[in-house]
N, C-alpha and C positions, 0 to 999 in steps of 0.2 A: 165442655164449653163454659168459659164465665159468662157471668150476669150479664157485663159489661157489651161481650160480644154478641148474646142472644138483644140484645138492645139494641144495637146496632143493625143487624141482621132485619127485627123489626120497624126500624125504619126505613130501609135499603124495599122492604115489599111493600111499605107503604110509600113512597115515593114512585117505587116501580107503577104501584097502581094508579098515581095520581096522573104521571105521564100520560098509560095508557088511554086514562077516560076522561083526560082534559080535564080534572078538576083540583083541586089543593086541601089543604089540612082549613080547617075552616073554625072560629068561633061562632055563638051562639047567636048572637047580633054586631050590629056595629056599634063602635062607641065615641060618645063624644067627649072629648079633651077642651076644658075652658083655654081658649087664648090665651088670656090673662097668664095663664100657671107658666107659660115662657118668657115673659114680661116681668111681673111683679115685684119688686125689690122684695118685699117683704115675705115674696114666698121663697123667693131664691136665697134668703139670707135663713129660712125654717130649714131649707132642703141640706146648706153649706151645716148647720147643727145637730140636726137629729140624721142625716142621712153621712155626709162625708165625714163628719168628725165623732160618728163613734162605730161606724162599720170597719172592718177589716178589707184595707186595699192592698191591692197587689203593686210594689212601687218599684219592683229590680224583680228580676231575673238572678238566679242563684248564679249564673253563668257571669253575669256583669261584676261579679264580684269574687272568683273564683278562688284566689289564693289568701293565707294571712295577712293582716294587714291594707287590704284593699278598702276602700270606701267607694260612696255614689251622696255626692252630696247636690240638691235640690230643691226647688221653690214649689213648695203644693197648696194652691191655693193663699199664698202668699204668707207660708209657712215654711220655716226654713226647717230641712229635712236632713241629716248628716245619717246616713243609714255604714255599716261599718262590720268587720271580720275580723276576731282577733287572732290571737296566734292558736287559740286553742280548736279554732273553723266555728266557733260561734257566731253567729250575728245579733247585730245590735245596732239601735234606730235611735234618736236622740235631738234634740233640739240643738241646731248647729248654731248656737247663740253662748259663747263667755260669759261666767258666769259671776266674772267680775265686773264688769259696766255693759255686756249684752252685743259686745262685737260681735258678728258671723267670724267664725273660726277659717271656715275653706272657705273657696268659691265653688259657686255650683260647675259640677263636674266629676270625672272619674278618676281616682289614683290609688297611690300605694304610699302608707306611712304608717308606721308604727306610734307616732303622737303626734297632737296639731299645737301648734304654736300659735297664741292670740295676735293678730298683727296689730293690736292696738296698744296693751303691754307687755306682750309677751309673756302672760300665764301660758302654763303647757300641762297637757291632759292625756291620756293616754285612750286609745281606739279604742276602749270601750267605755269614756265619757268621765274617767275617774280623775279628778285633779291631781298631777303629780309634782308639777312645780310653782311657786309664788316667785316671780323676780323679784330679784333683790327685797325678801323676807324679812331679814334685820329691819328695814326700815321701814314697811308697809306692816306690821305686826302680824299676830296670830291666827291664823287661819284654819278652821277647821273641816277640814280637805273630803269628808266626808256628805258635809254639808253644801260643799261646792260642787258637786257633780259635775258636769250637764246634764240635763232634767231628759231622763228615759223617757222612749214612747213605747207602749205596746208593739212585741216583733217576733214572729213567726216565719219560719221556713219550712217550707212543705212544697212536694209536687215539681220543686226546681224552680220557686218563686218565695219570693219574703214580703210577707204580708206587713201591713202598719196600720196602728190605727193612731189617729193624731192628735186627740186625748189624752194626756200621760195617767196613770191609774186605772183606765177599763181595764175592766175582765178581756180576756181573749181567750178562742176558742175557734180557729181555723177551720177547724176539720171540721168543728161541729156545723156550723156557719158555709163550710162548701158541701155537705150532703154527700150527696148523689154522685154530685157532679167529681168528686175527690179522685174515682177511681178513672176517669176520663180524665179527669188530667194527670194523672201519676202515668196513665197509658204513654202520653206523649214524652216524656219523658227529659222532660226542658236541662234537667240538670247534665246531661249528658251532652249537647247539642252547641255550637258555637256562636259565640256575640260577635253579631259583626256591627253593630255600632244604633244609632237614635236619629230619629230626622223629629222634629216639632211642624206644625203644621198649626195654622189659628181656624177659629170655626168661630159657630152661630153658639146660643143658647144650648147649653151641655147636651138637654134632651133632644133639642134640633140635631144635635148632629149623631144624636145615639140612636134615634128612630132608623137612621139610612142603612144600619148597621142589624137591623132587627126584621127587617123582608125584603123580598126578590119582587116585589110589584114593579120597582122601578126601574131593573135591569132593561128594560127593550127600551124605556124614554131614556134614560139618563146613563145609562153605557154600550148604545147599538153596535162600538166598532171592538171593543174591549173585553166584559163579562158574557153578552148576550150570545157573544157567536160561540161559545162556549157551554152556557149556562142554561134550560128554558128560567123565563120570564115570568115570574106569579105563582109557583109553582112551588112549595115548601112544605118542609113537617118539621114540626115545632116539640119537644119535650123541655118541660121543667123540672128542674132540680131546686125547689125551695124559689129564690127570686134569682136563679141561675138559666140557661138558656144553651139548648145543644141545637140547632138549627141546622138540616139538611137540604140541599139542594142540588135536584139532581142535575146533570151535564145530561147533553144532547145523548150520546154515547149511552147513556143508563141502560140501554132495552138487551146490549150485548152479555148483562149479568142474566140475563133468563138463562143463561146457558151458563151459567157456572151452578155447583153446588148452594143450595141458598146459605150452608152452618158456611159458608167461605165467603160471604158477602163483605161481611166487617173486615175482613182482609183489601178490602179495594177501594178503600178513601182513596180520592183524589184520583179515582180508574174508573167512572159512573157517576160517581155524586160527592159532594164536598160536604164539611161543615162548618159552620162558623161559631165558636165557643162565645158566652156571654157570661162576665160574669160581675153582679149587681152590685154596685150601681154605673161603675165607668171600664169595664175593661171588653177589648172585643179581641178573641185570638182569630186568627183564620193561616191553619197550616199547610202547604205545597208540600211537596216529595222535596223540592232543593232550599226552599226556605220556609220562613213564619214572618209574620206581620204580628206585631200583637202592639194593638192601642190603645193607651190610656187618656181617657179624657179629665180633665183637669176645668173642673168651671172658674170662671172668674177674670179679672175682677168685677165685670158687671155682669147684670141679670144677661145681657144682648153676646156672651163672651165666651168659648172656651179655648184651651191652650188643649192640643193634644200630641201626645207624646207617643209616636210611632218608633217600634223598638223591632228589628232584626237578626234574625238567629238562624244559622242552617244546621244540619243534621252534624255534618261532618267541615273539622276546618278545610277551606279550599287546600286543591293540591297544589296549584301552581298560581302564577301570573294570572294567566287566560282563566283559569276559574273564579280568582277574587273577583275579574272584570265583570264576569259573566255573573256571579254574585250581585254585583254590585247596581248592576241594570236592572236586575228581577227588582232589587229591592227600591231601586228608582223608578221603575214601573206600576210598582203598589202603591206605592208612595203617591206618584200622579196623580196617580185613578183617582185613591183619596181624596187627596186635594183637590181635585181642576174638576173633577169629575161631583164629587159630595160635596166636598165644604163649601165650594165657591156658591152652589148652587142651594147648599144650608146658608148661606150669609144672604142671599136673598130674599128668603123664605121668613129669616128672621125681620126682612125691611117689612115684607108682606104682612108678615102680623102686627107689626109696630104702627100702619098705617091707617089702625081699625079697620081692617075690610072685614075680620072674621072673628065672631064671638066663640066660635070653638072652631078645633079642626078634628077630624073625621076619621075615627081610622075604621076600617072594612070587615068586613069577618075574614077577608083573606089577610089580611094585617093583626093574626093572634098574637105574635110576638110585642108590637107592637101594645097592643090591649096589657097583655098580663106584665108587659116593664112600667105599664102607669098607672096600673091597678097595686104594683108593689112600692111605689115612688108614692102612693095615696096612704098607703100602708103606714108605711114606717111615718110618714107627717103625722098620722093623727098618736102617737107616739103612746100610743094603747098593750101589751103587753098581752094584753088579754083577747085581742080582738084575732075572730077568725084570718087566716093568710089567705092571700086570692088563690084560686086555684085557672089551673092554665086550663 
């Protein structure tokens, strides 16, 4: 049996037991979160430096980008993003900015080209950032093509995902950076699995809407007709992987695994109990037997703001008509929840704090996820090297 599976297994009897005795994965106390820390320009502008722009995110899906020559070009954080596959299945990430007078090259969106054309003078570069033509050269002189680039970003594929970090010049180091978490996601196995397309949704303050993402306390208030009949309610087991997150939660249905062999538990995601991957600082996967949801949160542009980019992928491409359909509703139905159900009700939450009613907010000892994503979000600001990592 792997590691990977006895892990699994061991959460499958710890969920099993929380069920039976009404009780959850618990921290040590509760803790209090300053208000302020969702608000603050000035903190939100430390978090956008030391936190988004020198960590490795995950910004495409190896699938969005499947063949040579494809691109995924985007605004992150109001950084334009030309992420790219050459003909040799490399990829590569780059500032989609000419680097003649600093036109965006593409517009954001998905294609296929072998080189982009400046639409401003039509310099041309080739899919992996290299300058290959100066219009009309005779008359604009000497250009030395190597110095023209477009300016690389750190870029990594792994796991069926390409990591970026938005920095051009960090060190990277993926694998090192996902731990634990590396062989759970290699399990799922994204590179194999089919894009079926991105929905954007707007939300509150990045962490407002990452908290909703991080425990089941609020399944019975805020989705009675949806998750809960499904789901129980408060009821979770929490493992970290460095400032990564594998959260389990078991479905009603959990008690009929007493009766299976326990080494075959990790066999029945999604047939007892679910989980929802996190992976720090903005990403949340949560996988179904016919699709995935996986969202990236994106802050900005103010402290009060995030853009989140909800991405869609099933195991296998539909076979027919009536499957895309049937595809196509699951992942309008995720999508809802999300929105109508979290964000809308994040975007109040965020009025709520903006109105000084609360000097800090609360989170539970039944809220450890919650604890140990802002005990690592504390982490990385005090931008210490040396300083112990929270432990879950």
């Amino acid at each position: 049996m792997t590691a990977l599976a006895e892990q699994i297994n061991r959460s499958v009897e710890a969920m099993l037991t929380y069920v039976e005795t009404q009780t959850t994965d618990q921290a040590a106390d509760i803790l209090k979160v300053p208000a302020r820390d969702y608000l603050d320009p000035a903190r939100f502008e430390l978090e956008m430096a030391r936190i988004f722009k020198r960590l490795p995110l995950m910004l495409a899906l190896s699938i969005e980008l499947p063949n040579p020559g494809d691109y995924k070009a985007m605004e992150v954080m109001d950084i334009p993003v030309l992420i790219t596959r050459d003909r040799d299945g490399q990829v590569h990430a780059m500032l989609n900015v000419c680097t003649h007078r600093g036109a965006p090259l593409v517009k954001a969106g998905q294609g296929t080209a072998s080189r982009f054309v400046c639409p401003y003078h039509a310099w041309t570069f080739q899919n992996d950032g290299r300058l290959f033509a100066v219009a009309e050269k005779a008359k604009f002189g000497e250009v030395e093509k190597d110095c023209h680039r477009l300016k690389q970003l750190p870029c990594q594929e792994l796991a069926g995902m390409i990591f970026v970090i938005l920095t051009p010049g960090l060190a990277m180091d993926v694998k090192s950076y996902l731990g634990g978490m590396l062989d759970d996601l290699e399990s799922l196995d994204f590179g194999r699995w089919h894009f079926c397309g991105n929905r954007d949704i707007q939300g509150a303050n990045w962490k407002i809407a990452y908290d909703g993402y991080l425990e089941g306390y609020h399944f019975a208030a805020a989705h009675p007709e949806t998750v809960h009949p499904r789901t129980f309610s408060n009821i979770m087991h929490f493992e970290g992987f460095g400032p990564h997150l594998r959260i389990g939660f078991p479905q009603r249905s959990i008690g009929k695994l007493r009766d299976v062999p326990p080494a075959d538990w990790h066999r029945h995601q999604n047939d007892g109990y679910d989980f929802v991957r996190t992976l720090f600082p903005n990403l949340s996967i949560f996988v179904a037997p016919e699709i995935a949801q996986i969202a990236l949160l994106l802050p900005g542009p103010t402290p009060g703001q995030n853009r989140t980019i909800l991405t869609y992928a099933t195991p296998r491409p539909p076979a027919d008509e009536a499957e895309r359909e049937k595809m196509a509703m699951m992942a309008s139905f995720f999508g809802d929840v999300t929105n109508q159900e979290d964000y809308v009700l994040g975007l109040s939450i965020q009025k709520g704090l903006e109105s000084g009613a609360l000097d800090h907010v609360t989170f539970g000892r039944n809220e450890r996820g919650n604890q140990y994503f802002h005990r690592w979000v504390d982490h990385y600001l005090t931008d210490d090297p040396a300083a112990p990592p929270p432990r879950l």
